[in-house]
C-alpha positions as a Python dict, from the first residue, in 0.01 Angstrom:
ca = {
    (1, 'X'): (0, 0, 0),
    (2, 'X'): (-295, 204, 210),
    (3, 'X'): (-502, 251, -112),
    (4, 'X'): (-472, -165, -167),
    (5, 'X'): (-526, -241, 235),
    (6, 'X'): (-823, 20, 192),
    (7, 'X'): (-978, -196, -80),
    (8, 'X'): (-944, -513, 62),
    (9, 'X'): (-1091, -378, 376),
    (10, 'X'): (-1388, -259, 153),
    (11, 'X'): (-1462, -601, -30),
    (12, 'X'): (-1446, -737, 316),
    (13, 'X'): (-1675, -483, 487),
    (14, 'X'): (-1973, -635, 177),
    (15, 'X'): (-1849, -1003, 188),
    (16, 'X'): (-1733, -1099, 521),
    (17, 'X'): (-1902, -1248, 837),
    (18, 'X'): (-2249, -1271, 637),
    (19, 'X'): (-2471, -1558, 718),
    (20, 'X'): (-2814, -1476, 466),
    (21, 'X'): (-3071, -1577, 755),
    (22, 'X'): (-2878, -1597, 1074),
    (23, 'X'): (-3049, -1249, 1183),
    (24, 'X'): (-3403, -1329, 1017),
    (25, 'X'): (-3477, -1717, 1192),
    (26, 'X'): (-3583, -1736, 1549),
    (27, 'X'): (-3341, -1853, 1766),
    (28, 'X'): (-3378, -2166, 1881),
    (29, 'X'): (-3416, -2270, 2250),
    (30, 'X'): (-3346, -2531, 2458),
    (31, 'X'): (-3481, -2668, 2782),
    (32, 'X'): (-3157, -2561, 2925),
    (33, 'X'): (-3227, -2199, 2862),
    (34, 'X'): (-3268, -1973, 3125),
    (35, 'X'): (-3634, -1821, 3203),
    (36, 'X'): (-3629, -1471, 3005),
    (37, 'X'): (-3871, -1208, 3217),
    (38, 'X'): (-3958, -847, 3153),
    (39, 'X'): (-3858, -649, 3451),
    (40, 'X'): (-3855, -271, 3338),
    (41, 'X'): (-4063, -46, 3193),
    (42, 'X'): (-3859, 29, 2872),
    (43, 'X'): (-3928, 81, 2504),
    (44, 'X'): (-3872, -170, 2265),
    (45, 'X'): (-3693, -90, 1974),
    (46, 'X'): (-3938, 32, 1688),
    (47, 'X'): (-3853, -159, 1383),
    (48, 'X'): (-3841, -61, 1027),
    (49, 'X'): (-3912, -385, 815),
    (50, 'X'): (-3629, -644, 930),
    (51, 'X'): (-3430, -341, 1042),
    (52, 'X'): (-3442, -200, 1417),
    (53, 'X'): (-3423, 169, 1448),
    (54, 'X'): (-3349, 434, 1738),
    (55, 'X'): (-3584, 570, 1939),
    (56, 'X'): (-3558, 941, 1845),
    (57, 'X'): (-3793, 1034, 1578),
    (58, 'X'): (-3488, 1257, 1473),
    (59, 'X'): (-3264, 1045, 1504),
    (60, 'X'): (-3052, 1074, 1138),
    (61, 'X'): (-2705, 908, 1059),
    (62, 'X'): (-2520, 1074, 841),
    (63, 'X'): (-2520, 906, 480),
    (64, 'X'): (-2325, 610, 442),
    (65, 'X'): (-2076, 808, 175),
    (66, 'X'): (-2058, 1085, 441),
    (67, 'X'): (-1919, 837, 678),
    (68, 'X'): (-1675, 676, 457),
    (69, 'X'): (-1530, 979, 321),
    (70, 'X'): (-1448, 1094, 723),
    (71, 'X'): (-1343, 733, 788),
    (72, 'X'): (-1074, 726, 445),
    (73, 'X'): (-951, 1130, 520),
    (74, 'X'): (-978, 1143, 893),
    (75, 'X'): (-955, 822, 1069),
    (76, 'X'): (-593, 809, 1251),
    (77, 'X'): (-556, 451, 1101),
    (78, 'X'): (-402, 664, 801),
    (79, 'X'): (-191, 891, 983),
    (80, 'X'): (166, 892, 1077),
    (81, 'X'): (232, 680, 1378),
    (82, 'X'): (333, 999, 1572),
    (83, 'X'): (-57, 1103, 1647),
    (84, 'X'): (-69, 734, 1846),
    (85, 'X'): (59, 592, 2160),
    (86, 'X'): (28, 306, 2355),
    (87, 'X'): (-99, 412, 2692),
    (88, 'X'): (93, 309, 3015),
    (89, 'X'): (-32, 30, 3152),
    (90, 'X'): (-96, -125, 3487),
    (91, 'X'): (30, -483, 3574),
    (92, 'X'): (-254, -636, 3667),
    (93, 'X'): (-233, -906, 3992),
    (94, 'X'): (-369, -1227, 3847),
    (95, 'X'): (-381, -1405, 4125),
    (96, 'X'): (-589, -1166, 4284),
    (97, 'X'): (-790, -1163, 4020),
    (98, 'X'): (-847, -1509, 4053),
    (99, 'X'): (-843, -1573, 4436),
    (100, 'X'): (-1145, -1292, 4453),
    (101, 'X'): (-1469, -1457, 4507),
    (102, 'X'): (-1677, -1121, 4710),
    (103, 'X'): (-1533, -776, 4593),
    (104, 'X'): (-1686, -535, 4367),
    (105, 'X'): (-1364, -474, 4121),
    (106, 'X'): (-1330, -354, 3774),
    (107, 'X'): (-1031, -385, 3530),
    (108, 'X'): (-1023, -212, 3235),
    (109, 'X'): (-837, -466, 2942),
    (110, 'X'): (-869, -217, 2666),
    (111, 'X'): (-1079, -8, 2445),
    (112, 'X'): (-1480, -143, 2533),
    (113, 'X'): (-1314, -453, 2753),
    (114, 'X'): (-1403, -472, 3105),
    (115, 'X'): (-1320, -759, 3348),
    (116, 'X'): (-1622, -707, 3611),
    (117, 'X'): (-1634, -908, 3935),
    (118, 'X'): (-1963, -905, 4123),
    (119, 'X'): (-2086, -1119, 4377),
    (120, 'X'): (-1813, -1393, 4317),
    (121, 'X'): (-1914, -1397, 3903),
    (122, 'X'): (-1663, -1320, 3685),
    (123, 'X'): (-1784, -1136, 3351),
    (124, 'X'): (-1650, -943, 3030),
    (125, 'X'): (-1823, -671, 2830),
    (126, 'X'): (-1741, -659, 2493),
    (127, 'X'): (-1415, -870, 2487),
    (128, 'X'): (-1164, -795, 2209),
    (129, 'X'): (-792, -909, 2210),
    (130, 'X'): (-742, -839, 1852),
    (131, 'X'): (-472, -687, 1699),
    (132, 'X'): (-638, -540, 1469),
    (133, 'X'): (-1022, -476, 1436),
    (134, 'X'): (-1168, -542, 1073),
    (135, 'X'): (-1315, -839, 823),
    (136, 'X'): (-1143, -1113, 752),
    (137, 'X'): (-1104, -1234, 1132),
    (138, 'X'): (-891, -844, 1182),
    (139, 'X'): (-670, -957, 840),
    (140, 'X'): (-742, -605, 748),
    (141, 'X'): (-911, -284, 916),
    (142, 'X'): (-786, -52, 1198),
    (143, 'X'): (-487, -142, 1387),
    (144, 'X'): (-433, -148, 1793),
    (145, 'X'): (-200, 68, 1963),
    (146, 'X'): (-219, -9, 2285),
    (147, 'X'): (-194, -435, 2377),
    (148, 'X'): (-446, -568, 2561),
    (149, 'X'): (-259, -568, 2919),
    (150, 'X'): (-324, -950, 3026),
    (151, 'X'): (-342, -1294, 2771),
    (152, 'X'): (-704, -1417, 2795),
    (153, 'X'): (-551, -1749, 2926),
    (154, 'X'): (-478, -1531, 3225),
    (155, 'X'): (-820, -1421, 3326),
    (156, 'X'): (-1036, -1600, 3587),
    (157, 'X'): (-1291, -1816, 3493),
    (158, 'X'): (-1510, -1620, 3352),
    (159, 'X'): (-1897, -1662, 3376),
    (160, 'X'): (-2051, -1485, 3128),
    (161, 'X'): (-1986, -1228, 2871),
    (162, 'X'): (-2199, -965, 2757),
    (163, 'X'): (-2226, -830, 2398),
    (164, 'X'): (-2347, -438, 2314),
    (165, 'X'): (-2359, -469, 1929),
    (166, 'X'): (-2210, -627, 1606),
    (167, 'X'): (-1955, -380, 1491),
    (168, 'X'): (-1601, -560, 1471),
    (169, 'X'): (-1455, -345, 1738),
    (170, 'X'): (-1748, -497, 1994),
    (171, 'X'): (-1790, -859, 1849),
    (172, 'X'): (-1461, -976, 1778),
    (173, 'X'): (-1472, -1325, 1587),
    (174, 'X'): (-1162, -1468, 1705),
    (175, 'X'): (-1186, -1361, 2108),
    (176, 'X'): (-1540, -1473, 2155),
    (177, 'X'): (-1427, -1827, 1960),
    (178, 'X'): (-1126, -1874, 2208),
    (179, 'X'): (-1305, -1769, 2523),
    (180, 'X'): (-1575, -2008, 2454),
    (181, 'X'): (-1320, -2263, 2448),
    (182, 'X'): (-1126, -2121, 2722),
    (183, 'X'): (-1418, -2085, 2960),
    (184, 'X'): (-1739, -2180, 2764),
    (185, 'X'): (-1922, -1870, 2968),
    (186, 'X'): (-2265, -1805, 2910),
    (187, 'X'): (-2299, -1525, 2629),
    (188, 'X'): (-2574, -1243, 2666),
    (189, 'X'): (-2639, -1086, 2365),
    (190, 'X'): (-2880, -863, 2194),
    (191, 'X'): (-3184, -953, 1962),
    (192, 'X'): (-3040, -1169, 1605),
    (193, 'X'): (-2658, -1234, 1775),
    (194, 'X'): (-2731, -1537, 1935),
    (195, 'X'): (-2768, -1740, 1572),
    (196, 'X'): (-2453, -1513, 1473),
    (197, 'X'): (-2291, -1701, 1751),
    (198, 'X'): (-2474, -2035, 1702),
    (199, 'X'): (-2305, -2042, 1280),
    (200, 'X'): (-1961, -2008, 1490),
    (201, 'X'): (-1999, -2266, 1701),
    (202, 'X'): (-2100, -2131, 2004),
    (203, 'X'): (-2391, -2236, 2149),
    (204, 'X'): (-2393, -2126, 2514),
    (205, 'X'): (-2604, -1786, 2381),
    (206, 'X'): (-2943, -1624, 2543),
    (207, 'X'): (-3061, -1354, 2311),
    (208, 'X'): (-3275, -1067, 2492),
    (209, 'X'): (-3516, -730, 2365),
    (210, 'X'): (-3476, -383, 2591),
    (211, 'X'): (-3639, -443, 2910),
    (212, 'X'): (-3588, -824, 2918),
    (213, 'X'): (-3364, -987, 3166),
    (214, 'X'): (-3246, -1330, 3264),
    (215, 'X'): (-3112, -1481, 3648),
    (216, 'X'): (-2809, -1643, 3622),
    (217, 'X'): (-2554, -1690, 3968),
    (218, 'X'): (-2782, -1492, 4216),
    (219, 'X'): (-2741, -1158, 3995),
    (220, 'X'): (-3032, -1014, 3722),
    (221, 'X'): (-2907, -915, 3379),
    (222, 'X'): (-3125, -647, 3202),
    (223, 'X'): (-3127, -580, 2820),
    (224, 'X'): (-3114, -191, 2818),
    (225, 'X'): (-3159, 74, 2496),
    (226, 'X'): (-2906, 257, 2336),
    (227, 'X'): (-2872, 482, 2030),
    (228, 'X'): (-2661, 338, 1760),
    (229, 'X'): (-2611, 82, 1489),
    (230, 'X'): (-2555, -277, 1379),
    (231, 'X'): (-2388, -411, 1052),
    (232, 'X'): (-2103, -641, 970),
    (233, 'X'): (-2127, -580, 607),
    (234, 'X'): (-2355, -386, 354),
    (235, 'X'): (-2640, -619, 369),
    (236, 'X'): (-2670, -675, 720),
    (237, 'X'): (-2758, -314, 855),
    (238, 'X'): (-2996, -311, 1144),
    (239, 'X'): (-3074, -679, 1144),
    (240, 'X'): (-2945, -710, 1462),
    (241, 'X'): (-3045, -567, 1764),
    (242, 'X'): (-2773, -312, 1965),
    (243, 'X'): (-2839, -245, 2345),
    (244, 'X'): (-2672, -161, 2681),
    (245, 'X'): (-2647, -332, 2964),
    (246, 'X'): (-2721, -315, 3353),
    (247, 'X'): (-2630, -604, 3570),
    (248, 'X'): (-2778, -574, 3901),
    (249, 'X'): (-2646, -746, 4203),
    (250, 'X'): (-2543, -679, 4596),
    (251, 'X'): (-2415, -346, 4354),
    (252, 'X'): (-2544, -215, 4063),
    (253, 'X'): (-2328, -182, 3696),
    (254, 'X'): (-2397, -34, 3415),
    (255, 'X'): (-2223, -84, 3062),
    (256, 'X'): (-2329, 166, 2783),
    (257, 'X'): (-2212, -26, 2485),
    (258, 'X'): (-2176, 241, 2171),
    (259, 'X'): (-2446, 488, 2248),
    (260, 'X'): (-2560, 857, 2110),
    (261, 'X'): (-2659, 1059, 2352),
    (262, 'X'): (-3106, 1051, 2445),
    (263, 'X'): (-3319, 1021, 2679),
    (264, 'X'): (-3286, 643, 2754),
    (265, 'X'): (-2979, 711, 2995),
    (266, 'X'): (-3274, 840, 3228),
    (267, 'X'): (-3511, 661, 3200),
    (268, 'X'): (-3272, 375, 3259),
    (269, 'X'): (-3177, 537, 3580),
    (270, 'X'): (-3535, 611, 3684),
    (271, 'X'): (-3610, 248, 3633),
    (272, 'X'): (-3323, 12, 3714),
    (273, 'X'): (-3073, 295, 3938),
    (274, 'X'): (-2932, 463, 4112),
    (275, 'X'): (-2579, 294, 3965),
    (276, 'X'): (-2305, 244, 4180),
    (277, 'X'): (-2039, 200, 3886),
    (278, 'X'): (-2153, 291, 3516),
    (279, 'X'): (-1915, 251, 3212),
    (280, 'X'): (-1995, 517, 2943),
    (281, 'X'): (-1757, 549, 2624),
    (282, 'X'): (-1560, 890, 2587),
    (283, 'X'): (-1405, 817, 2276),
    (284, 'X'): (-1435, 857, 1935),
    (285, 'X'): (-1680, 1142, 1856),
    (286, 'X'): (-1493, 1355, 1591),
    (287, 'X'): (-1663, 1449, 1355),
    (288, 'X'): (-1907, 1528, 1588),
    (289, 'X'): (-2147, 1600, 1185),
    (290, 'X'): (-2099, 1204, 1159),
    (291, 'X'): (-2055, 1105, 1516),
    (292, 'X'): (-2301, 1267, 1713),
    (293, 'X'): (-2597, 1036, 1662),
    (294, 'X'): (-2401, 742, 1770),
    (295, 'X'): (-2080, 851, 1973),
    (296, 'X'): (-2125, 1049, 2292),
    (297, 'X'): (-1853, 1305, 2347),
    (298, 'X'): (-1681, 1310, 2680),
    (299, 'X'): (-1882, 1591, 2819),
    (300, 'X'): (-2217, 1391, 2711),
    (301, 'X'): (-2081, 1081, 2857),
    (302, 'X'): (-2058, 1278, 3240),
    (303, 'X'): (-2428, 1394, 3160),
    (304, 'X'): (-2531, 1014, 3099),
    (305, 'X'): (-2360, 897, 3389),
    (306, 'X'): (-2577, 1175, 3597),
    (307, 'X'): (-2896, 1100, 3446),
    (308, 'X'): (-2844, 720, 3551),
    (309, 'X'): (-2764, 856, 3899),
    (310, 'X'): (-2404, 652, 3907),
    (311, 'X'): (-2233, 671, 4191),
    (312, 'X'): (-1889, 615, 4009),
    (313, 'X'): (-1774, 673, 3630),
    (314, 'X'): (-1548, 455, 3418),
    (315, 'X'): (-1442, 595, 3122),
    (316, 'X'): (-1389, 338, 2867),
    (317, 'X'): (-1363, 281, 2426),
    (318, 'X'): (-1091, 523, 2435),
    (319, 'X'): (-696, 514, 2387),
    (320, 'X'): (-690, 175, 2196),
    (321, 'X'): (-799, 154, 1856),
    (322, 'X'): (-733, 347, 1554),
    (323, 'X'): (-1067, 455, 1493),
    (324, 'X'): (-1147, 828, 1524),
    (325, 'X'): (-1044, 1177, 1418),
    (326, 'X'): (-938, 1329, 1776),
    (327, 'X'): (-597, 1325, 1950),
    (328, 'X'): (-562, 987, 2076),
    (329, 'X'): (-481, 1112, 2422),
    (330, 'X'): (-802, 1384, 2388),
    (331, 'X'): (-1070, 1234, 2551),
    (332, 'X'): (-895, 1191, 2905),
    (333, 'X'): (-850, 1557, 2924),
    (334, 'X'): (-1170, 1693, 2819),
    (335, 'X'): (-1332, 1446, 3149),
    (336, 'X'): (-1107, 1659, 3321),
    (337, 'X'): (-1188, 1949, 3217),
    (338, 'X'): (-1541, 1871, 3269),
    (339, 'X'): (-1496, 1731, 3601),
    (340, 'X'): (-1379, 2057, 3727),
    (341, 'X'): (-1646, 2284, 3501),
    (342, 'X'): (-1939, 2067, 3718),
    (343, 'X'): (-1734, 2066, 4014),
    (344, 'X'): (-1788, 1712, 4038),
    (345, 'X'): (-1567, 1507, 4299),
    (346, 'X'): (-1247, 1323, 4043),
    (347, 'X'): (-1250, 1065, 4306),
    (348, 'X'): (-1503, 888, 4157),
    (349, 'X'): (-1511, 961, 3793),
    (350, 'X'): (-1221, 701, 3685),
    (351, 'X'): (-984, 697, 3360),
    (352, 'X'): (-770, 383, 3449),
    (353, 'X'): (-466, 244, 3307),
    (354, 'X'): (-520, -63, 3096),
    (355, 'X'): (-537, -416, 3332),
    (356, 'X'): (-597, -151, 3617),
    (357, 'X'): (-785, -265, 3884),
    (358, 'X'): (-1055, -39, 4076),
    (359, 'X'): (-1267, -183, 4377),
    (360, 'X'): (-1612, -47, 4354),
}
């Protein structure tokens, strides 16, 4: 039954969620569109042909074979259900949620998921609901563990959503189709997403490069760098752009996205910080031979979040998804650990229970 499920997921991974020339065309504009300005001093991503690469002239991923043999022999989607856990969870106060129109909060839904309020603007980073993260709309591919701790019917309105990158885990199909019914927010997205978007119906889309921002509701949204990846299938790698995020406001956030760990955290900091929240992921980086390019470990992710000079750490893409090799309940512990080898104060470096909700 797991060999079959493995195949399927395979044909899916080449023949699923490809649109030939929705990452080549320009994307169209409107006069609607908000004004797009270049605010920091960043680099833009180098490209390779119609691919975009990382910044670090070392930068190597490990070969795609490399990658699937770790994901078929060491992925905890195909181990016994005793290495996973749903985490506890918090039950989150909706209507506080939705009466809040001034506080700095944060509530963390689940795996890359964050419900941010700033400045009386709701907004999401990286929304997924899905039960399972894959092709085919999640039909097949890596199953959740721990439920997302609030319906998306339940959230307030929500004002715009940002996206870090195209992997299904990030851009889930079926969540970013039912908020834009739910809420039709304004979608920020990286370089080649917006027409990804625009062939699902969803048209409320600005695009952006590193170092380009947009206005919108009294805060300024900044298209940062990051070291990873993009690809929904086999023929799609690179095409579009993958990024981080700062969104800068009476406070100042921070949303890493999928990241390896380079010099671009500080450089990000020197430019657009000091942070006073920044949400850096802490999972999945085993095997660090495959991972490290594109996964930060735990103890990288507390270096990041010093070389953007945050004020506060959320540790986030952990605890939800079947996707890596390490204890599911791993990554927690070595910020811990870490915490007390830097001596740095645990009040402010934050693991939260999902639909917990931190004022920052």
């Amino acid at each position: 039954m797991l060999r079959r499920a493995f195949l399927v997921f395979l044909v899916g991974v080449v023949v699923c969620s490809y649109s030939g020339g929705d990452s080549a065309r320009a994307a169209e504009t409107s006069p609607g569109d908000p004004v797009i300005k270049k605010v920091a001093a960043l680099a833009v991503p180098p490209r390779k042909g119609a691919a975009f690469k990382n910044l670090d002239p070392a930068y190597k991923r490990a070969s795609y074979f490399a990658r699937l043999h770790s994901f078929i022999v060491g992925g905890t989607w195909l181990v016994p259900e005793r290495r996973v856990s749903a985490l506890p969870a918090a039950v989150p106060d909706l209507q506080a949620l939705r009466d809040n129109h001034h506080e700095a909060t944060v509530t963390w839904i689940g795996h890359s998921t964050l419900l941010v309020q700033l400045d009386g603007v709701n907004f999401l980073t990286d929304p997924t609901w899905a039960g399972r993260s894959g092709p085919f709309s999640g039909l097949v591919g890596v199953r959740r563990y721990t439920p997302a701790p609030m319906r998306m019917e339940d959230l307030p309105p929500i004002d715009f959503v940002l996206i870090s990158h195209d992997h299904y885990d990030h851009l889930d199909e079926p969540t970013v189709k039912r908020l834009a019914q739910l809420y039709n927010p304004r979608f920020v997205v990286p370089l080649g997403i917006k027409a990804w978007l625009a062939d699902r119906g969803i048209t409320n889309a600005v695009e952006l490069d590193w170092g380009q921002s947009i206005a919108f509701k009294g805060l300024t949204i900044v298209c940062t760098p990051a070291q990873h990846g993009s690809g929904r299938t086999l023929v799609d790698q690179g095409r579009r752009l993958w990024s981080s995020w700062a969104v800068l406001g009476s406070q100042r956030f921070y949303f890493a996205g999928d990241t390896g760990y380079y010099k671009h955290f500080k450089e990000i900091g020197d430019e657009l910080g000091p942070f006073d929240l920044a949400a850096l992921p802490i999972g999945s980086y085993t095997p660090r031979e495959t991972a490290h390019p594109v996964h930060i470990s735990p103890e990288e992710a507390l270096q990041a979040s010093t070389d953007l000079r945050a004020a506060r750490f959320i540790g986030i893409h952990w605890g939800t998804f079947m996707l890596a090799r390490e204890p599911y309940d791993e990554p927690p512990a070595r910020i811990t650990a870490e915490v007390a080898r830097r001596k740095l104060d645990p009040e402010v470096v934050w693991i939260p229970k999902p639909g917990e909700t931190l004022p920052w």
